[in-house]
C-alpha positions as protocol buffer text, in pm:
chain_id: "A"
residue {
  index: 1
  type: UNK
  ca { x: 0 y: 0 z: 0 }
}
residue {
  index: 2
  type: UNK
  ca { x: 137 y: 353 z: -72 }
}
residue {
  index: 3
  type: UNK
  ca { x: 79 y: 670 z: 77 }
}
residue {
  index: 4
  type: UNK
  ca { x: -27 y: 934 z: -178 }
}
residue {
  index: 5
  type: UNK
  ca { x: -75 y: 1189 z: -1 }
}
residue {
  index: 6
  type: UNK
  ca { x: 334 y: 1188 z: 114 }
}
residue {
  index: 7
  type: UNK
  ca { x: 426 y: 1281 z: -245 }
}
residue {
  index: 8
  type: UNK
  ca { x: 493 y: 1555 z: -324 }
}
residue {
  index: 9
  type: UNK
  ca { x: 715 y: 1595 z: 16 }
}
residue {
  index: 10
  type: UNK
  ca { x: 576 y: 1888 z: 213 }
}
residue {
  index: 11
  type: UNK
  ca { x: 774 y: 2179 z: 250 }
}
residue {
  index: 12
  type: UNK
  ca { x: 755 y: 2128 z: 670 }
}
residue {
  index: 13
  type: UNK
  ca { x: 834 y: 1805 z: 662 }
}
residue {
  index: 14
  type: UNK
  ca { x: 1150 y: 1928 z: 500 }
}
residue {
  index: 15
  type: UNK
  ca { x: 1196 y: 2206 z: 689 }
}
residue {
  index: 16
  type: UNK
  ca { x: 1180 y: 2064 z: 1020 }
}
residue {
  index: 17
  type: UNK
  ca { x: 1421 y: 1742 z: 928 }
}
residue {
  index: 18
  type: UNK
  ca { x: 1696 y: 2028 z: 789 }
}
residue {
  index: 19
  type: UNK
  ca { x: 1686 y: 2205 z: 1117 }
}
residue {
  index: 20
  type: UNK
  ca { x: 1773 y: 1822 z: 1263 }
}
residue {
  index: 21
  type: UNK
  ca { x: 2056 y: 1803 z: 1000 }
}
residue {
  index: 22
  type: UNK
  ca { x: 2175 y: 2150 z: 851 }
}
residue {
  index: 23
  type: UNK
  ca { x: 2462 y: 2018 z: 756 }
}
residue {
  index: 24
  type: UNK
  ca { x: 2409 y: 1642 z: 712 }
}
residue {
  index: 25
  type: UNK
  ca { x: 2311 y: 1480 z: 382 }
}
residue {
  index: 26
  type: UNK
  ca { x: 2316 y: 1154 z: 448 }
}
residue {
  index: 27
  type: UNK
  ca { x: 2147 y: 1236 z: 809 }
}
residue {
  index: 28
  type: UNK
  ca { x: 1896 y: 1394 z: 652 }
}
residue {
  index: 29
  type: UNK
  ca { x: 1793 y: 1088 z: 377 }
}
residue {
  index: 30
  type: UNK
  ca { x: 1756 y: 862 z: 655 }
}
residue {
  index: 31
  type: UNK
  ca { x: 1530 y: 1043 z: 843 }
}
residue {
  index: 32
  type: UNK
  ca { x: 1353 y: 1165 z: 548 }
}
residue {
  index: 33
  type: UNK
  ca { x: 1253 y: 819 z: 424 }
}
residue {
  index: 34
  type: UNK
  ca { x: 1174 y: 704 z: 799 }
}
residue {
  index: 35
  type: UNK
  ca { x: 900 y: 1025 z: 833 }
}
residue {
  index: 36
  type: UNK
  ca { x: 804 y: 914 z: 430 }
}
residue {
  index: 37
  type: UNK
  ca { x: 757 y: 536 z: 517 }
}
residue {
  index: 38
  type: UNK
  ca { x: 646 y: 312 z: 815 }
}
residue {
  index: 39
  type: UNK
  ca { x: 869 y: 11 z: 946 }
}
residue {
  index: 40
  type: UNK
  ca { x: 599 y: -237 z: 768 }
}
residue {
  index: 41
  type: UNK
  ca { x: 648 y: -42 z: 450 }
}
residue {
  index: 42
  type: UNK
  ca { x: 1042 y: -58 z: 473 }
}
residue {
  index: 43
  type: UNK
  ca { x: 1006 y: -407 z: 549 }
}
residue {
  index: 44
  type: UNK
  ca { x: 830 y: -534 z: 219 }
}
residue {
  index: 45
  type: UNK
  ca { x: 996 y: -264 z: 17 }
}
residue {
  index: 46
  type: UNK
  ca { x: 1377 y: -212 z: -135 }
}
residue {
  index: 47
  type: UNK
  ca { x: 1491 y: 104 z: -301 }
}
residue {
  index: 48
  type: UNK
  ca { x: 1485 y: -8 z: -655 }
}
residue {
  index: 49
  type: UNK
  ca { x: 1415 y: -314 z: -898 }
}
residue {
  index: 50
  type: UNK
  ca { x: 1796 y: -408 z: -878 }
}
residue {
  index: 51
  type: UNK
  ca { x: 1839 y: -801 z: -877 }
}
residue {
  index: 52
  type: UNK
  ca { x: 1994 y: -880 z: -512 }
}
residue {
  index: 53
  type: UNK
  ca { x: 2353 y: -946 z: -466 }
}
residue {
  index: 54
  type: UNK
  ca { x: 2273 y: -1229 z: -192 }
}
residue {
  index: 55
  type: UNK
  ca { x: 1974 y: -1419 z: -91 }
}
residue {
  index: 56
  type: UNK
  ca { x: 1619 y: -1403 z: -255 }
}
residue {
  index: 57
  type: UNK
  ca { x: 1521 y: -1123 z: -414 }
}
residue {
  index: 58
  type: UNK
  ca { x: 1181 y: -1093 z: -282 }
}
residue {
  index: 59
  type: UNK
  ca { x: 1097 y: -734 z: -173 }
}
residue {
  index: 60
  type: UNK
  ca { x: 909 y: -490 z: -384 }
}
residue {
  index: 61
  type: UNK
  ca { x: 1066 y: -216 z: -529 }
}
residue {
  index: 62
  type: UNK
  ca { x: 931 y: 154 z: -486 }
}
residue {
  index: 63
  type: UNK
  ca { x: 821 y: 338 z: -758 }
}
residue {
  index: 64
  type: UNK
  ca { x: 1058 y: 516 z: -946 }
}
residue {
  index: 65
  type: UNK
  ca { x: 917 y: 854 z: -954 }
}
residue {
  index: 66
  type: UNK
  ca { x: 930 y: 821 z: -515 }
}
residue {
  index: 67
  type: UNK
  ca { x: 1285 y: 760 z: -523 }
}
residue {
  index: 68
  type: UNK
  ca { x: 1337 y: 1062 z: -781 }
}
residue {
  index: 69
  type: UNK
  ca { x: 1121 y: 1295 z: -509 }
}
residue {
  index: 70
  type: UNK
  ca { x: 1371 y: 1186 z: -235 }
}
residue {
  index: 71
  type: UNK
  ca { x: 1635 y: 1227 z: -472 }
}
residue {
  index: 72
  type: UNK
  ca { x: 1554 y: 1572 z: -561 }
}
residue {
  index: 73
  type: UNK
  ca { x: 1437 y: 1675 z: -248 }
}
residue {
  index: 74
  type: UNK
  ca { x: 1801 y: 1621 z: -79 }
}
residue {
  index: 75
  type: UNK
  ca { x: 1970 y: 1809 z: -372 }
}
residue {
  index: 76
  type: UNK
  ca { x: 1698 y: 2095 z: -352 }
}
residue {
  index: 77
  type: UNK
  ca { x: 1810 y: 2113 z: -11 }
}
residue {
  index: 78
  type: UNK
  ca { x: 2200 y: 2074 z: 10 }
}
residue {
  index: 79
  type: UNK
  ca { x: 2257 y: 2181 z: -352 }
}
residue {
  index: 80
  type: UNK
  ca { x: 2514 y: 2006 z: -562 }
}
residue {
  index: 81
  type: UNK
  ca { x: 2700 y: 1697 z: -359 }
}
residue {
  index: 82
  type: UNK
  ca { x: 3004 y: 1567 z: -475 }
}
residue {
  index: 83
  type: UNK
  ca { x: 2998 y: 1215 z: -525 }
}
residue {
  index: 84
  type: UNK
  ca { x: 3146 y: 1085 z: -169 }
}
residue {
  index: 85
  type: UNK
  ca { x: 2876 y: 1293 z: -7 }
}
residue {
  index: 86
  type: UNK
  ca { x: 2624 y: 1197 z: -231 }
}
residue {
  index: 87
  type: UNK
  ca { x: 2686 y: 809 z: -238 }
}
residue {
  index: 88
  type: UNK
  ca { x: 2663 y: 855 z: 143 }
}
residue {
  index: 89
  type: UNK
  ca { x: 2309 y: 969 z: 154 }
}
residue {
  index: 90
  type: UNK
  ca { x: 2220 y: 698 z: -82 }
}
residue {
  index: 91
  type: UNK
  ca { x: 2347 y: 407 z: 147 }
}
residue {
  index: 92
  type: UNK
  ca { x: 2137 y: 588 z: 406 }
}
residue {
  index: 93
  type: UNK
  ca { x: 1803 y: 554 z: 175 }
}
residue {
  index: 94
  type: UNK
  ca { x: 1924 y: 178 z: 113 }
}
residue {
  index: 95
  type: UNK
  ca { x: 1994 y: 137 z: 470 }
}
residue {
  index: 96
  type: UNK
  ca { x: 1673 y: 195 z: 511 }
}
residue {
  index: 97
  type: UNK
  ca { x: 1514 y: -29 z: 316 }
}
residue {
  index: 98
  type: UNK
  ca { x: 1727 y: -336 z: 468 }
}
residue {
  index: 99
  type: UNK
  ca { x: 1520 y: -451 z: 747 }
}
residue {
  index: 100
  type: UNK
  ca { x: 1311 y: -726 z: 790 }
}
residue {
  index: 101
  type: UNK
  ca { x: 1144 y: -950 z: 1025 }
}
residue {
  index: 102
  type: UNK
  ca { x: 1050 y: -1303 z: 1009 }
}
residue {
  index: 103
  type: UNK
  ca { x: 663 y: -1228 z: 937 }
}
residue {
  index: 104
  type: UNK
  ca { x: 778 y: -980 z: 660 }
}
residue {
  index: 105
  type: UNK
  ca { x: 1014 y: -1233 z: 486 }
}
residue {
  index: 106
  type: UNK
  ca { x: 702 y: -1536 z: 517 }
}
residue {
  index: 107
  type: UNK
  ca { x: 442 y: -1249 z: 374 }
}
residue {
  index: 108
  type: UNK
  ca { x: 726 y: -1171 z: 68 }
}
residue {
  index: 109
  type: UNK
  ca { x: 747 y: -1536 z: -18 }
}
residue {
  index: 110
  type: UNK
  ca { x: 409 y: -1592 z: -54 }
}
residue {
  index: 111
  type: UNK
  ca { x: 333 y: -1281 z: -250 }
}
residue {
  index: 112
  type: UNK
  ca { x: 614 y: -1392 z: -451 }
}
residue {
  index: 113
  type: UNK
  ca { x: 475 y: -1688 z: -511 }
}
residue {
  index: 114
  type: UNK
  ca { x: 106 y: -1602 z: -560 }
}
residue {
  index: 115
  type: UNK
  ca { x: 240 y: -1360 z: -826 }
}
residue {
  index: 116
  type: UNK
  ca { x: 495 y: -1617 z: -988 }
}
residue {
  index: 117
  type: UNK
  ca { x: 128 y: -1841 z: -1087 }
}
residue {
  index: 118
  type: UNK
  ca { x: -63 y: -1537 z: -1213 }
}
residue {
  index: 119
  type: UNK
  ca { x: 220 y: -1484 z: -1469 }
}
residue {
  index: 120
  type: UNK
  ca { x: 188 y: -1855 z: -1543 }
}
residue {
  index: 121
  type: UNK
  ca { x: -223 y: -1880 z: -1582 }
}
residue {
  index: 122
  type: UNK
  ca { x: -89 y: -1488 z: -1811 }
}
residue {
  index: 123
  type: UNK
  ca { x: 167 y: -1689 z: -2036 }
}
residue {
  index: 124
  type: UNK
  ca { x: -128 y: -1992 z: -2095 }
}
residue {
  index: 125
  type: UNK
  ca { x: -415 y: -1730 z: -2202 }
}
């Protein structure tokens, strides 16, 4: 389930998180996508539609145009990073993403697997 009404990100929200982290990039990411996102959310979701390095890839990626308000938001704020600065606050948003919980991974694998038969009974019709 997403929350529409959390896009666009609201000019207090962002306000009151760069008062937290004036300074702080990657600070601010994190606790941007914790105030976007509950831990249920996070749990089910990942970042992008990347195939996973290790283990099952079995979370859902968020849509893209999210990640490109988050994205933008940060660099509306802090201006132009350089790339250290900038692959720091992404690790943060990815940080993010990587928990989970035993009832979040059972939930993912059988989503997973009620949607691998739908694209069966898809490829038969």
């Amino acid at each position: 389930m997403y929350i529409d009404d959390a896009f666009p990100i609201k000019k207090s929200l962002i306000k009151r998180i760069k008062a937290q982290y004036p300074q702080d990039p990657a600070g601010f990411a994190l606790k941007l996508v914790g105030e976007l996102y509950s831990r249920e959310f996070l749990e089910l979701h990942k970042k992008t539609n990347t195939n996973a390095k290790i283990g099952f890839d079995l979370k859902i990626p968020i849509r893209v145009k999210e990640l490109s308000y988050i994205r933008n938001t940060i660099t509306e704020v802090y201006g132009a990073l350089d790339s250290k600065t900038k692959s720091g606050a992404e690790m943060k948003i990815s940080q993010k993403f990587n928990i989970k919980s035993k009832d979040s991974v059972a939930w993912l694998k059988k989503f997973n697997e009620f949607h691998k038969i739908d694209r069966e009974v898809d490829k038969t019709n």
